[in-house]
C-alpha positions in Angstrom: 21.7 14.6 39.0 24.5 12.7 36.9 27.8 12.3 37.6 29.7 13.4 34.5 33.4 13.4 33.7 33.5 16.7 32.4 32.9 20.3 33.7 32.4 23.6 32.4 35.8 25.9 31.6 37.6 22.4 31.1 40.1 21.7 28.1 38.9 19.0 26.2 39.5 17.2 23.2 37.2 15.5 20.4 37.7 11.6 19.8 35.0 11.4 16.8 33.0 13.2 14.6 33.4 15.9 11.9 35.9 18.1 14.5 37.7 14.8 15.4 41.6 16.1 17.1 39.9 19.4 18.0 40.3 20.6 21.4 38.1 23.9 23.1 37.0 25.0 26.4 33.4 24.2 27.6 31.0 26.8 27.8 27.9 25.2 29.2 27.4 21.1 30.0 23.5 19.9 29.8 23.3 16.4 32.2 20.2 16.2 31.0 21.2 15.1 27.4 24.4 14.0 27.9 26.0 16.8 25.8 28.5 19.9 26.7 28.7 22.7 24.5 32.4 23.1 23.5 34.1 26.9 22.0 34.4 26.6 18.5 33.6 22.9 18.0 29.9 21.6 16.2 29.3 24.9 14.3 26.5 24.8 12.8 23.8 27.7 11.0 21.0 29.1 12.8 18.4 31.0 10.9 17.4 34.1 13.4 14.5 36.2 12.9 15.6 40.0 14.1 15.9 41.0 17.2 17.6 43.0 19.3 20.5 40.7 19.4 20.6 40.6 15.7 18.8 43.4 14.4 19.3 42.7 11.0 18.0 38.5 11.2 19.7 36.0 9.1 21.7 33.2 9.4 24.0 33.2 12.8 26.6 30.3 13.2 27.0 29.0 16.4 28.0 25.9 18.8 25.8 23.0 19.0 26.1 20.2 22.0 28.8 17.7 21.5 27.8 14.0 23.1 30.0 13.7 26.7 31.1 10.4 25.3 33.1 11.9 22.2 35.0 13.9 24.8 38.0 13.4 26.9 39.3 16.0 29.6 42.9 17.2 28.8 45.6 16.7 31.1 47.3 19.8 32.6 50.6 18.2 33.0 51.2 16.8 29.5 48.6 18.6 27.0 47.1 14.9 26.1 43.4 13.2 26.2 43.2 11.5 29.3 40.9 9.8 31.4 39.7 10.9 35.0 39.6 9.1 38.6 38.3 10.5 41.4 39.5 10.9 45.1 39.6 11.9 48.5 42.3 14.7 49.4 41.7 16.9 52.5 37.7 15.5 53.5 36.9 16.9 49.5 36.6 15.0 46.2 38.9 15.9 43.7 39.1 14.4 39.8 42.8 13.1 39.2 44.1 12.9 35.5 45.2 9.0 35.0 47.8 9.8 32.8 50.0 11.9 35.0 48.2 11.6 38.6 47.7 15.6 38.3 45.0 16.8 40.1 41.8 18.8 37.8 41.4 21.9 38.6 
């Protein structure tokens, strides 16, 4: 499995595309692609047949996957885009922000 830079329930923000200065939270992250699904970020309009989800059908807007590469973790210290190191603390990895030297929770 990869190694990615990015978790689900972080804060991140968008460096390109249509929601470009956007941040959100990450609901779900897909290794497989490369992509994270991010709240409120890559809306787009699915047409849904009824069901008992959507009894009524039609079109149902929801979050499509964002590349991992357009994203950048945010750092809990200063609120900003930064990038992420990793290290040992305690016998257990742990992702540090660069900017501040905060750990990632």
């Amino acid at each position: 499995m990869k190694k990615l830079h990015i978790k689900k329930g972080d804060t991140v923000y968008v460096n390109a595309g249509n929601d470009k200065g956007k941040t959100g939270k990450v609901l779900e992250v897909i290794p497989s692609k490369d992509r994270a699904i991010v709240e409120g970020i890559n809306i787009v309009s699915k047409h849904a047949k009824p069901s008992p989800k959507h009894p009524q059908g039609g079109i149902v807007k929801q979050e499509a996957g964002v590349h991992i590469s357009n994203l950048q973790v945010v750092d809990p210290k200063t609120g900003a885009p930064t990038r992420i190191s990793r290290k040992v603390v305690d016998g257990k990895k742990v992702r540090i922000a660069k900017k501040s030297g905060e750990e990632i929770k």
